[in-house]
C-alpha positions in Angstrom: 0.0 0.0 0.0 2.4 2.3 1.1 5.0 2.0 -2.6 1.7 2.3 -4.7 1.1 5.7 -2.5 5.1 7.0 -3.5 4.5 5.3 -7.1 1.2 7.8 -7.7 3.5 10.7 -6.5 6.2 9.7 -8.9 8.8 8.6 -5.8 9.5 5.2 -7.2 12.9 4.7 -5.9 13.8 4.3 -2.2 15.9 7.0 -2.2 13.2 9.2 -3.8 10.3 7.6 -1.0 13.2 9.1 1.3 13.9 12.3 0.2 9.7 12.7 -0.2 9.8 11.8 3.5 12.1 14.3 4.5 10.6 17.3 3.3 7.5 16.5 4.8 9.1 16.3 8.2 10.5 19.3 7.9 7.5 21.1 6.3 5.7 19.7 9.4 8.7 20.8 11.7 8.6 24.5 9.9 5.1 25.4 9.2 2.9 22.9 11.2 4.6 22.2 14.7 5.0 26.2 15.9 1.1 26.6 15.2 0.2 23.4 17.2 2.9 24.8 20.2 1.0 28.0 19.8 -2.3 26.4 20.2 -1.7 24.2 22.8 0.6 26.3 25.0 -2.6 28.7 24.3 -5.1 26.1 25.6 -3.2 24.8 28.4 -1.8 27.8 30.0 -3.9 30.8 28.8 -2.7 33.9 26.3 -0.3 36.0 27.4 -0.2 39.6 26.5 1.3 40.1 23.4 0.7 36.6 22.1 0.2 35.6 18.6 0.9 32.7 15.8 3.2 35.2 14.1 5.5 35.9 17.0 5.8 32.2 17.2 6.7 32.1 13.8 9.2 35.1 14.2 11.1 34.2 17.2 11.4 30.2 15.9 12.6 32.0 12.6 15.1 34.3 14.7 16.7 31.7 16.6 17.3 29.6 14.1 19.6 32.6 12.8 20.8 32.9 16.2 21.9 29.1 16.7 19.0 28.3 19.3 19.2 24.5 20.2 15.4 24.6 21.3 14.4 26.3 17.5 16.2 23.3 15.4 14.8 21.2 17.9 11.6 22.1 16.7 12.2 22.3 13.2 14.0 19.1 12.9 11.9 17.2 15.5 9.6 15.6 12.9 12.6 14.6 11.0 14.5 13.3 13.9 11.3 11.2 15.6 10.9 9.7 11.9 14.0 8.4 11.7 14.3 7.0 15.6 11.2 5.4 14.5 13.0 3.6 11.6 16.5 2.8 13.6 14.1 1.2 16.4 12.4 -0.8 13.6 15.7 -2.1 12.0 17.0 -2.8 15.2 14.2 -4.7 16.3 13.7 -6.8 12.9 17.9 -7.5 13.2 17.4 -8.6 16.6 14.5 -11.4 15.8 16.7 -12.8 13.0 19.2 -13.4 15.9 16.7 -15.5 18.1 
């Protein structure tokens, strides 16, 4: 199910399924994930003076520029959890061919 998904797309090679992957992490990671911060931090704690999705945007956008650990986090979270989720899953198929 999944290759006929990256075939319809035109990603038939692994290393095109890959690179597809990748941007959508990132896309998530740079246009998704601040708005979803936002709203929950919005939800969950209250607004705070001042508070808006565009400031959100601004300051993630200025500390990437500025080296913050906590922006790339956040930009490259979806990208990093994707492939922890793939390392786990080699691991774990390596490790039943052992037993």
């Amino acid at each position: 199910m999944r290759s006929r998904f990256f075939e319809r797309l035109g990603l038939a090679s692994e290393w095109a399924q890959e690179a597809g992957l990748a941007i959508l992490a990132l896309s998530l990671g740079f246009g998704v994930l601040p708005l979803v911060i936002f709203l929950a931090g919005s939800t969950i704690l209250g607004r705070y003076e001042g508070a808006s999705p565009a400031r959100v945007y601004e300051g993630l956008y200025r500390g990437l520029g500025l080296g913050s650990v906590a922006s790339w986090i956040v930009v490259l979270g979806p990208y990093g959890l994707y492939l922890l989720f793939k390392g786990l899953r080699l691991w774990w198929r390596a490790s039943a061919r052992l037993a």
